[in-house]
C-alpha positions as CSV (number, residue, x, y, z in Angstrom):
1,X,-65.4,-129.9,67.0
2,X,-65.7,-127.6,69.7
3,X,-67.0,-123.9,69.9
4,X,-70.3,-124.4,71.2
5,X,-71.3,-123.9,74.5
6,X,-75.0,-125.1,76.3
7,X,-76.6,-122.3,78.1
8,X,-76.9,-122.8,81.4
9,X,-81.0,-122.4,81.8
10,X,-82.1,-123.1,77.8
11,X,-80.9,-126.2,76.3
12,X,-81.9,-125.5,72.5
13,X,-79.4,-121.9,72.9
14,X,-75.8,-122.5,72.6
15,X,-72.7,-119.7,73.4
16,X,-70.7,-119.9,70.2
17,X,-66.7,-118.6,70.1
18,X,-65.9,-118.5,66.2
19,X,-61.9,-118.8,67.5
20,X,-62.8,-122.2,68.6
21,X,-65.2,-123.2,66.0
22,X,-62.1,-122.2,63.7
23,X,-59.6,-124.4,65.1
24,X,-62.2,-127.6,65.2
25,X,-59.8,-129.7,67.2
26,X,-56.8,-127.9,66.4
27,X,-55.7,-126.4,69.6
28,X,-53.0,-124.0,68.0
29,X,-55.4,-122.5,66.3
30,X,-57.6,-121.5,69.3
31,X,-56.9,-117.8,70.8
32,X,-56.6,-115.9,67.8
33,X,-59.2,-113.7,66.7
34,X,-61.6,-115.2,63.9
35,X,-62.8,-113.1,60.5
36,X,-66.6,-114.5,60.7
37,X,-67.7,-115.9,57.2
38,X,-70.0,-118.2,55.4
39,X,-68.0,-121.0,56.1
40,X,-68.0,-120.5,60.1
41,X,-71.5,-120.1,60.5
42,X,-71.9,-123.9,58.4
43,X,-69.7,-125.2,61.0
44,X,-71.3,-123.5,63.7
45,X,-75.3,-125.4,62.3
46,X,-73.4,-128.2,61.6
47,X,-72.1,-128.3,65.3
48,X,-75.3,-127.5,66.8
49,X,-77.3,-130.5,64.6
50,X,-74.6,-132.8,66.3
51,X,-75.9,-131.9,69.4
52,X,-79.7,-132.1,69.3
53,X,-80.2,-135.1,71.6
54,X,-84.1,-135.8,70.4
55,X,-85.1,-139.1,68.2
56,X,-87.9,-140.2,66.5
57,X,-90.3,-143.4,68.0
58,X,-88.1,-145.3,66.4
59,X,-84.9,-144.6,67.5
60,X,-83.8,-142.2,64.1
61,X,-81.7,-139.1,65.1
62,X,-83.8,-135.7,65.0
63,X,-82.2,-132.5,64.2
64,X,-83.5,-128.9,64.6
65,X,-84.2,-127.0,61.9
66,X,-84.5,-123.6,62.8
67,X,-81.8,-121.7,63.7
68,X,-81.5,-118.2,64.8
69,X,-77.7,-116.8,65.2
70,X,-77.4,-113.3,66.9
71,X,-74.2,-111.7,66.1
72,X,-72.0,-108.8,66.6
73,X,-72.7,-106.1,64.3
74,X,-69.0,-106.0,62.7
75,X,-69.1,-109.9,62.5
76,X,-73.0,-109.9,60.7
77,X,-71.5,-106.5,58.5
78,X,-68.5,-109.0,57.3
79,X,-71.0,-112.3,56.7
80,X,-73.5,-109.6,55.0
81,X,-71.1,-108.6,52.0
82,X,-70.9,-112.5,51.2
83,X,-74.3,-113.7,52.0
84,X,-75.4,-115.0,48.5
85,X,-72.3,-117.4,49.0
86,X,-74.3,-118.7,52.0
87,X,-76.9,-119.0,50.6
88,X,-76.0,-120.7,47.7
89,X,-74.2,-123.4,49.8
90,X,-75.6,-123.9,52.9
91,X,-78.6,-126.3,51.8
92,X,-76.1,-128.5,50.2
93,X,-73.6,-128.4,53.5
94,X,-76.5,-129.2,55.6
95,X,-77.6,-132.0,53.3
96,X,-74.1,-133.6,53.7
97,X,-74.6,-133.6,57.3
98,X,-78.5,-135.1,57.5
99,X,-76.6,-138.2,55.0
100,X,-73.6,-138.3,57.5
101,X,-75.9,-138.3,60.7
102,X,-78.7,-140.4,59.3
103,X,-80.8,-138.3,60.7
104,X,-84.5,-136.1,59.9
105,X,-86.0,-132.8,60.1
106,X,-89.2,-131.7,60.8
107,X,-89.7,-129.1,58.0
108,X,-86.9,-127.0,56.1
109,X,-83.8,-125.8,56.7
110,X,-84.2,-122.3,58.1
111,X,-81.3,-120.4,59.4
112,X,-81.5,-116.5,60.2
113,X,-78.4,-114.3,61.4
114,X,-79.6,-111.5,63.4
115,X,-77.8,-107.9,64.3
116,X,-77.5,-108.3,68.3
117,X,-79.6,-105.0,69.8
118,X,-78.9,-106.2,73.1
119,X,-75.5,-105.5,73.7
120,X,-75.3,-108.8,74.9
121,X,-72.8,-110.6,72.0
122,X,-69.2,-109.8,72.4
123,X,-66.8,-109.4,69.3
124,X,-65.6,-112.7,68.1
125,X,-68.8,-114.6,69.5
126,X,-72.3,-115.2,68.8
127,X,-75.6,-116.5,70.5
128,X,-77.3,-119.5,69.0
129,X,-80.8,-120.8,69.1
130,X,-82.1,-123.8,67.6
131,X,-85.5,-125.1,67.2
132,X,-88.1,-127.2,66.0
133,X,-90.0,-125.4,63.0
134,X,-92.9,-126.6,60.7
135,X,-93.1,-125.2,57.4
136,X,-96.1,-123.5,58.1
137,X,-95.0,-121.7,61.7
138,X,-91.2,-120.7,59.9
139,X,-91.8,-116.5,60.1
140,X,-91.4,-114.6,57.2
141,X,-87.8,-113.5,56.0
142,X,-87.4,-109.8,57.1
143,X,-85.1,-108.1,54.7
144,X,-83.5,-106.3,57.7
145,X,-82.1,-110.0,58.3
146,X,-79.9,-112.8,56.7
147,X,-82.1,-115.9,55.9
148,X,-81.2,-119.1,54.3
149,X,-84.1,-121.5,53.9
150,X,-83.7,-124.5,51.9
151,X,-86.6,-126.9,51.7
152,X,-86.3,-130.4,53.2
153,X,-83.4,-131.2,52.3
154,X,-82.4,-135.3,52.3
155,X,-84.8,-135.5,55.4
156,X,-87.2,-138.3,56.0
157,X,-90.6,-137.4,56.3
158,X,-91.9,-138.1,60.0
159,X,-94.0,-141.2,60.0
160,X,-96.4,-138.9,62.2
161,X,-96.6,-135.2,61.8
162,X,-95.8,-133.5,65.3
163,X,-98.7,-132.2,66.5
164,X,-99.7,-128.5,65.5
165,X,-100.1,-125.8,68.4
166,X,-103.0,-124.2,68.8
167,X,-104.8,-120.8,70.3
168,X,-106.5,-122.2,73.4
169,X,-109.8,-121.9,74.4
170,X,-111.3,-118.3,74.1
171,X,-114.6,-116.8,72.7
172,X,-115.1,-116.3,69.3
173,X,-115.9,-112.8,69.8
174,X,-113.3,-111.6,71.8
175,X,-109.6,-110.5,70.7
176,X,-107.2,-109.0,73.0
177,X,-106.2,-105.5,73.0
178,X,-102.8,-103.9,73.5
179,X,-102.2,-100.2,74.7
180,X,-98.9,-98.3,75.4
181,X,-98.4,-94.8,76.2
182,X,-98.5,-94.0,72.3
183,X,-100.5,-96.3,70.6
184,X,-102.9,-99.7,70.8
185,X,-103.6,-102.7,68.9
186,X,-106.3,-105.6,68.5
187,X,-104.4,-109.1,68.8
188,X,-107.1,-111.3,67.1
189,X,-107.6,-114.8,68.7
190,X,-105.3,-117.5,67.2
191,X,-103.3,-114.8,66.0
192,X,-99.0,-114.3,67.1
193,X,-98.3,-110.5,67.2
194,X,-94.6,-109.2,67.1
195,X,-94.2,-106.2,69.1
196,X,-91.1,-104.1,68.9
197,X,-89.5,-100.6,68.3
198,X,-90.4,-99.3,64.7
199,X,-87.8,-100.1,61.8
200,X,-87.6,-100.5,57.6
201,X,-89.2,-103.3,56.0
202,X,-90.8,-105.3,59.2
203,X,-92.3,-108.9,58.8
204,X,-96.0,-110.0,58.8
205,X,-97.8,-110.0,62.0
206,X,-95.3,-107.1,63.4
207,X,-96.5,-104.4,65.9
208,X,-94.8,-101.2,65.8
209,X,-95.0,-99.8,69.6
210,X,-95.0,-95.9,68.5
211,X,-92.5,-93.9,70.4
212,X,-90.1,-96.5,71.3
213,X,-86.7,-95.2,72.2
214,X,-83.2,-97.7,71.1
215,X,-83.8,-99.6,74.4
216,X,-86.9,-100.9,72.9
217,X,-85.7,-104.0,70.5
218,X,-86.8,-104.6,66.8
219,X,-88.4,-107.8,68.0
220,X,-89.0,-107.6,71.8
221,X,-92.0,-109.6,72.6
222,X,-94.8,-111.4,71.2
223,X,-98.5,-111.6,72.5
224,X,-100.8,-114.5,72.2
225,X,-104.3,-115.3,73.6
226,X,-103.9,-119.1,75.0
227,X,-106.1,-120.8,77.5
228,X,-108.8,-118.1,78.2
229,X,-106.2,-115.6,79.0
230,X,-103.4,-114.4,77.4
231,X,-99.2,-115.9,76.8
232,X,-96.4,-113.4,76.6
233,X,-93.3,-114.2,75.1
234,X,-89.7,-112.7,75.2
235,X,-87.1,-113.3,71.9
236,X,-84.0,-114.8,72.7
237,X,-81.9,-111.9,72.5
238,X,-84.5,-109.5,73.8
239,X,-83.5,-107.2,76.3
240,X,-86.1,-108.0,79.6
241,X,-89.6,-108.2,79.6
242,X,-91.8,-108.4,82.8
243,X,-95.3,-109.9,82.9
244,X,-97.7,-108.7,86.0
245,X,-94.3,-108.5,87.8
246,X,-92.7,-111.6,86.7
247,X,-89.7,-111.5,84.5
248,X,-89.8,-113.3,81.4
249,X,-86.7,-115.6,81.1
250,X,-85.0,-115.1,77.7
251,X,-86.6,-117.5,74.6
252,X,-89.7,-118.1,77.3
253,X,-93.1,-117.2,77.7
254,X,-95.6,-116.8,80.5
255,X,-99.0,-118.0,80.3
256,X,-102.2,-114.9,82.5
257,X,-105.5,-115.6,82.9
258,X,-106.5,-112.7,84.6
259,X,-107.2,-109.1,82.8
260,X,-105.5,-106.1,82.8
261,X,-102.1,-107.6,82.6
262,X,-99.3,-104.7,82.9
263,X,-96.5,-105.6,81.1
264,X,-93.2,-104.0,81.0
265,X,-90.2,-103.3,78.7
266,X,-86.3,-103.1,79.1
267,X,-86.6,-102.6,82.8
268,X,-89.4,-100.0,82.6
269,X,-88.7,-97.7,79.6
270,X,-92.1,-98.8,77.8
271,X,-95.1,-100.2,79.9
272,X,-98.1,-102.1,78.1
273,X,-101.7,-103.3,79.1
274,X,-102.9,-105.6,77.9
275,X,-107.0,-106.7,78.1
276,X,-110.0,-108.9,77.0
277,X,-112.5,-106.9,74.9
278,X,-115.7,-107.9,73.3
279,X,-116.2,-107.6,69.7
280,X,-118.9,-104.8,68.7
């Protein structure tokens, strides 16, 4: 089946055309403009758990587990109405597909369609990532969002658990702090803090950044202390994100070790500091 396309620079983030993933291997199908619904977005995980080329030691087929799908707004409106079709069935599609693939996960099933804020996703496609998720690191459904998780289902358990990231090394008693024009924040160590623009019913661990205007994402960044300094990450779909200068490449991160670090937002409409600050 086609319909999914390999980025160019990320290989876990796929281009997806719902016209194509329609037609499968139909070629009169193809062309023709696709109503998005439950059933298109299965094909569309199903697809991309074809294409994960990891394995286990032993040879087994590994598939991701995490999927995030960023949509058009009128395509995510017309899935939205139907969602508790999705989620009713999706575990049991996906289950299918681990018995047809003989192949494992790494924790559940976790699949979240996302409003685009980027401006990014054309009507009649989507942006897909995919990654590897442990139970324990899967973020917490946002009711803003659509969110199927199902918990392992069919899968294998791993001989070996993968091994669990950690802060890196930075005193006990110091935490990171974040300032922008209109607020601050204290990031403690081994903590992942969300930052984006204000909205309804935000997850755990997210940062409003006061006075953000709609250039700002919901979810633009998040901020990490790592290595005695200090990793800054971009979302996918966020819109860019430079760090001392450097641009952040979408789904990436770049690792500072040197305080103040200026960072700044959708091409200079919010700038942050961030430091290193000792604990009273």
């Amino acid at each position: 089946m086609s319909g999914l396309t390999r980025d160019d620079h990320d290989p876990n983030v796929f281009q997806v055309d719902w016209s194509s993933v329609r037609a499968g291997r139909n070629p009169w199908k193809r062309g023709s403009q696709a109503a998005v619904d439950p059933f298109l977005v299965s094909k569309a995980v199903k697809e991309a758990m074809r294409l994960c080329p990891h394995r286990t030691a032993t040879g087994a087929p590994l598939v991701w587990n995490d999927f995030s799908v960023f949509m058009d707004l009128e395509d995510w409106t017309r899935v939205k109405k139907l969602e508790s079709t999705l989620v009713r069935d999706l575990g049991g599609v996906v289950e299918k597909e681990l018995a047809t693939l003989k192949a494992e996960m790494v924790g559940p099933l976790n699949v979240r369609l996302l409003r685009d804020e980027s401006g990014n996703v054309r009507p009649g496609t989507a942006v897909l990532k995919a990654d590897f998720s442990p139970a324990d690191r899967l973020a917490a459904p946002d009711p803003n969002e659509m969110t199927v998780r199902v918990g392992r289902p069919g899968a294998v358990p791993l001989a070996d658990p993968p091994t669990e990231r950690v802060a890196g090394v930075i005193p006990d008693s110091s935490r990171l702090r974040v300032r922008w024009p209109k607020g601050s924040t204290s990031v403690p160590a081994g903590v992942r803090a969300v930052f984006g623009r204000p909205h309804k019913a935000p997850s755990p661990g997210f940062v409003a950044l006061t006075g953000a205007g709609t250039k700002i994402n919901k979810r633009q960044l998040w901020v990490e202390a790592g290595g005695g300094g200090v990793i800054v990450g971009r979302f996918s779909e966020a819109n860019p994100v430079e760090v001392a200068g450097r641009l952040v490449q979408p789904g990436g991160q770049i690792a500072v070790d040197r305080f103040p670090v200026d960072v700044s937002l959708s091409n200079g409409e919010m700038k942050l500091t961030i430091d290193r600050v000792e604990r009273d």
